[in-house]
C-alpha positions in Angstrom: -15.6 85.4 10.6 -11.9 85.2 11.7 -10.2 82.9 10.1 -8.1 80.3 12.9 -4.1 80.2 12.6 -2.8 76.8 12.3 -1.2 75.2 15.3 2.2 74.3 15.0 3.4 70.7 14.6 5.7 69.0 16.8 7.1 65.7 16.4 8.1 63.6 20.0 10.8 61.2 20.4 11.7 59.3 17.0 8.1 59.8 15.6 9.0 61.3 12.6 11.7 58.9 11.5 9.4 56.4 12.0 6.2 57.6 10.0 8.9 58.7 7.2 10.0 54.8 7.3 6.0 53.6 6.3 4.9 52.8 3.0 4.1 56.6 1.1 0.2 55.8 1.3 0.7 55.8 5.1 2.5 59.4 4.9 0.1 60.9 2.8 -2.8 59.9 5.1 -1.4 60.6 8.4 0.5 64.2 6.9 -3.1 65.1 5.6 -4.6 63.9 9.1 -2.1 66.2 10.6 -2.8 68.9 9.0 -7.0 69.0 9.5 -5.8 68.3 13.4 -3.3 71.8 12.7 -6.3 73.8 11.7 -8.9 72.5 14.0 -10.6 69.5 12.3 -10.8 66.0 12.2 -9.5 63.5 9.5 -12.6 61.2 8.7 -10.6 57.9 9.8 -9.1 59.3 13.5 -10.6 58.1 16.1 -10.3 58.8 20.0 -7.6 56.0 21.2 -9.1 54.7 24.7 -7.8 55.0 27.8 -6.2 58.9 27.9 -9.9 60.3 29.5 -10.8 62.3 26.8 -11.1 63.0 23.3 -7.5 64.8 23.4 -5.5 61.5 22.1 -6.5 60.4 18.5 -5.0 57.5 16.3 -5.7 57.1 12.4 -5.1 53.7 11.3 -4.3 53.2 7.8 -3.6 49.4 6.1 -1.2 48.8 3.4 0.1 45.4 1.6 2.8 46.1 4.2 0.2 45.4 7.3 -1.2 48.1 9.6 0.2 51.2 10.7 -1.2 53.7 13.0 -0.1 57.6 14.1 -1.2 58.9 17.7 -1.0 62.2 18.5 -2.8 65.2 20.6 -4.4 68.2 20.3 -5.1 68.9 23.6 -2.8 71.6 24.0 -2.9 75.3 23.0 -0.1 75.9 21.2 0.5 72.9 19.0 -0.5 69.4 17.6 1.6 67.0 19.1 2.7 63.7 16.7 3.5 61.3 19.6 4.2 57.8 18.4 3.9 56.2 14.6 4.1 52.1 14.9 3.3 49.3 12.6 1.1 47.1 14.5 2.0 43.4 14.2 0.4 41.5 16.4 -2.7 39.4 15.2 -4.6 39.3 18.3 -7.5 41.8 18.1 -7.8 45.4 17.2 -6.3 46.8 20.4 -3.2 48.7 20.4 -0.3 46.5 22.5 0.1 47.4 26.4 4.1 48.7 24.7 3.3 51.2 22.3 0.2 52.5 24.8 3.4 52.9 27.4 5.3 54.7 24.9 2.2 56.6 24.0 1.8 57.6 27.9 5.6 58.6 28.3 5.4 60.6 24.8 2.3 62.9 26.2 3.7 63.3 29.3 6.9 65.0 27.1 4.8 66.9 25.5 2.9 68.1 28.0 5.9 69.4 29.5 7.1 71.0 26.2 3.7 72.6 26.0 3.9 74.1 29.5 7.4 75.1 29.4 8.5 73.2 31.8 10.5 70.6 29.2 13.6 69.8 30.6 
């Protein structure tokens, strides 16, 4: 059995600075999320996040005394996990994630898409 080399783990646009600004129960969850997603597993609270065609984009969605705070990132690339946005999600109505932070979602994947391919300007 060979044993599988982590990907590597790149952060897009300020998504680092803001998971570092949650509450440290968020961090822990999401850092130990991102590190099954680095060597080819799946933390038991990510979930696909609708509306990217495939099982490529997850979310984990952790809730602290603070409110709710959720991490999106991909794996559908070769050559790394890809953090693309960390958000507190404020508003009350419903589960889904706001039409903003999907856009910045969209705009982040493209990025690293680009990165991935080489083609990052």
């Amino acid at each position: 059995m060979t044993k599988q080399i982590p990907k590597s783990l790149e952060w897009v646009g300020s998504s680092k600075k803001d998971l570092l600004a949650m509450p440290e129960s968020v961090i822990d969850l999401v850092g130990y999320a991102l590190h099954l997603a680095q060597n080819g597993h799946k933390h038991e609270q990510a979930k696909v996040l609708q509306g990217f065609g495939s099982a490529g984009v997850l979310e984990v969605v952790e809730n602290d005394d603070g409110g709710t705070y959720r991490a999106v990132y991909t794996v559908r690339f070769k050559n790394a996990v890809y953090v693309l946005h960390c958000f507190q999600k404020k508003s009350r109505k419903g589960i889904s994630t706001p039409k903003h932070e999907m856009d910045v979602v969209m705009a982040r994947l493209k990025l690293a898409k680009e990165h991935s391919e080489g083609t990052a300007k």
